[in-house]
C-alpha positions as CSV (number, residue, x, y, z in Angstrom):
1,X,335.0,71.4,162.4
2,X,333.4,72.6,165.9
3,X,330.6,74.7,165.9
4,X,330.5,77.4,168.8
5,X,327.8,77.7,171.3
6,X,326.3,80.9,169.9
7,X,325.9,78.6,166.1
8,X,324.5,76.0,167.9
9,X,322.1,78.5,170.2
10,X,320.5,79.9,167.3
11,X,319.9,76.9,165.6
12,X,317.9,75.4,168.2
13,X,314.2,74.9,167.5
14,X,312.9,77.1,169.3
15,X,315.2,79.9,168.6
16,X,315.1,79.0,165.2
17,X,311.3,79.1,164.5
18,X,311.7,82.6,166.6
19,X,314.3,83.6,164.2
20,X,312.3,82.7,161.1
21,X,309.5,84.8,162.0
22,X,311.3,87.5,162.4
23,X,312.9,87.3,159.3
24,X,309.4,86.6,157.7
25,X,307.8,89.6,159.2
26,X,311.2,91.5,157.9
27,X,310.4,90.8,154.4
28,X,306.7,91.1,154.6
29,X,307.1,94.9,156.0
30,X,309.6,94.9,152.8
31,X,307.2,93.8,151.1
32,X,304.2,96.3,151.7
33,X,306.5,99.7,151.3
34,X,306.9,98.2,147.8
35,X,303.2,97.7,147.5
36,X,302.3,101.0,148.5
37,X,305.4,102.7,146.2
38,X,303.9,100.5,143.6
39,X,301.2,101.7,143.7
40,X,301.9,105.0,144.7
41,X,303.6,105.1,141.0
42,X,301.6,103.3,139.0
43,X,297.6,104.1,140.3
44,X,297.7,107.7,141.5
45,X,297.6,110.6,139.1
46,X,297.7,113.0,141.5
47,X,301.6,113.5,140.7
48,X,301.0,117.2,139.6
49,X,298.8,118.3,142.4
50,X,301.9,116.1,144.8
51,X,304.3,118.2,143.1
52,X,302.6,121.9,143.2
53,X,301.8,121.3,147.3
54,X,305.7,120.2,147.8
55,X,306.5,122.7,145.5
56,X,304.5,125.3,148.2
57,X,305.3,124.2,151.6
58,X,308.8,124.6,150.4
59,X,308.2,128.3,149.2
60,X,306.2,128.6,152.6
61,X,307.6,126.6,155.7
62,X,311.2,126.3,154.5
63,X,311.4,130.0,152.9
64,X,313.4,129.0,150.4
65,X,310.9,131.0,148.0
66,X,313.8,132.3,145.6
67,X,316.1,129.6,145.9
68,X,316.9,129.0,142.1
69,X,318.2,125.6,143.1
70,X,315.3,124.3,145.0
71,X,312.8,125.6,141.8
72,X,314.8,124.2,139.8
73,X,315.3,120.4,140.9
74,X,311.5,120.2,141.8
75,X,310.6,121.3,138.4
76,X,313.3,118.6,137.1
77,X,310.8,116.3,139.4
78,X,307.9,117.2,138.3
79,X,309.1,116.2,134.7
80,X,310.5,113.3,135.3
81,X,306.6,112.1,136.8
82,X,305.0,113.7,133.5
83,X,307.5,111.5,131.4
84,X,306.3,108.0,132.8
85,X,308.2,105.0,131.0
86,X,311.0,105.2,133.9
87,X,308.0,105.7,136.5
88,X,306.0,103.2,134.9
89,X,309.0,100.2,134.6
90,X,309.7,101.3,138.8
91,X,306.6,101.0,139.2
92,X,306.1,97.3,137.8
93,X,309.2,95.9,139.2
94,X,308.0,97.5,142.6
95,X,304.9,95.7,142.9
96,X,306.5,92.4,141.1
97,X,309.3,92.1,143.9
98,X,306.5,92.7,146.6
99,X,304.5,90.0,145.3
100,X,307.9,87.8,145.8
101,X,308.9,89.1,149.2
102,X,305.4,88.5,150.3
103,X,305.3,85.3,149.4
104,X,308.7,84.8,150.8
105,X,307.7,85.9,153.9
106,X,304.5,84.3,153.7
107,X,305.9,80.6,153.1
108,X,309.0,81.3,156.0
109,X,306.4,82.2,158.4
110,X,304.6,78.9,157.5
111,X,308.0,77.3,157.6
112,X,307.6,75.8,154.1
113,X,311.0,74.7,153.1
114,X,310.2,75.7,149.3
115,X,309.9,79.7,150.9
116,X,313.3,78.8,152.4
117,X,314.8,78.0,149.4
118,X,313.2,80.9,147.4
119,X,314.4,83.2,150.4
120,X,318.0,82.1,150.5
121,X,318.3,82.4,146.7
122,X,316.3,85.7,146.0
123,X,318.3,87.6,149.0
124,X,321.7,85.9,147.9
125,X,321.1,87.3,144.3
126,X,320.6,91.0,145.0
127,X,323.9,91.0,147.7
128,X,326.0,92.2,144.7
129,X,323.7,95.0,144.1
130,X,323.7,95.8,147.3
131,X,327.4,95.6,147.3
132,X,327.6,98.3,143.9
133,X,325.5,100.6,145.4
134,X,327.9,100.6,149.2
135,X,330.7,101.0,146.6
136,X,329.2,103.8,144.4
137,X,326.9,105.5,147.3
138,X,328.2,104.9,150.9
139,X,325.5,105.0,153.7
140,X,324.7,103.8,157.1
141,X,321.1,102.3,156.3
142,X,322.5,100.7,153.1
143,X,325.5,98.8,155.6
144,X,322.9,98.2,158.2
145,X,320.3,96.4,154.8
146,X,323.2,94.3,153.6
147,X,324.4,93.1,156.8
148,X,320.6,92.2,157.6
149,X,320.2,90.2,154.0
150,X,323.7,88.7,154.5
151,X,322.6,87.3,158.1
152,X,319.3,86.2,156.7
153,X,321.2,84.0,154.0
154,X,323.9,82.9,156.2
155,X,321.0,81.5,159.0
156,X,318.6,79.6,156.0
157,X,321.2,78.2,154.6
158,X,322.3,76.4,157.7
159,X,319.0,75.6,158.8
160,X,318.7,73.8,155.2
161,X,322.2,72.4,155.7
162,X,321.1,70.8,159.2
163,X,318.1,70.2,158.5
164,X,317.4,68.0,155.1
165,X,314.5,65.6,154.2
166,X,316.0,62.3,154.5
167,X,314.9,59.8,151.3
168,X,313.4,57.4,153.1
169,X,310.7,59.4,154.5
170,X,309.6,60.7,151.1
171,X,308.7,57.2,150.1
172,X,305.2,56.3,150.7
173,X,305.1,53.4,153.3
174,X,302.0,50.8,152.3
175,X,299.2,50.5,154.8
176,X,298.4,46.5,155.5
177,X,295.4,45.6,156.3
178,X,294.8,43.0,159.0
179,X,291.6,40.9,159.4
């Protein structure tokens, strides 16, 4: 099967050590807007005092001050934060999948193999979710995210492919000693 000159481009080394720190920075930044909406949802219980200041510079900078609508979905809001189980499960996953993409993008930008391998594997799981949600809610940023996670799987997975750990050089090879 030939490979075209753009495949074989990218997967040079030093294109390919430029494209994995990219991608490694990509999923660190990922990786710290979780953090801070982790934390954001979990830490801070300023929600009411959030909610009353939205709640005003809507009444005052957008004069929508007797819009029935507008009242009405940010007091919706506002209850949702007082509730807290949904908040507080968002909130959990949020800072349990940042802890992963950090240390994704951690190990890529290392260039451990394992990071590869946890990379290709935790992207390649969530493509179908990402799928459901283009099918269900159809958006630009949401094409532009999947075709960004599909290119990231597509590229580790053929830098695995080409390059794998031949058996013979995970053996040990014995020292001797001459006198």
């Amino acid at each position: 099967m030939p490979q075209s000159t753009a495949d074989l481009k990218i997967l040079r080394p030093q294109n390919r050590v430029r494209y994995l720190k990219l991608i490694a920075l990509f999923k660190i930044g990922k990786g710290i807007l979780l953090l801070v909406l982790g934390v954001s949802i979990l830490f801070l219980n300023s929600r009411a005092v959030w909610m009353d200041n939205i709640s005003d510079w809507v009444a005052d900078e957008i004069l929508l001050k007797h819009s029935k609508a507008v009242h009405y979905l940010l007091n919706r809001l506002q209850a949702m934060l007082a509730g807290g189980g949904v908040w507080r499960a968002t909130g959990f996953l949020s800072l349990f999948y940042s802890a992963v993409l950090f240390t994704e993008g951690v190990g890529v930008y290392l260039q451990k193999r394992w990071a590869e391998y946890l990379m290709v594997f935790a992207t390649g799981a969530l493509i179908p979710l990402e799928v459901r949600h283009i099918y269900y809610r159809p958006s630009f940023a949401a094409v532009i995210i999947l075709a960004a996670n599909c290119f990231i799987v597509w590229f580790l997975y053929r830098v695995l492919k080409r390059e794998r750990v031949p058996a013979a050089a995970s053996s040990p090879e014995v020292a001797v000693e001459t006198r």
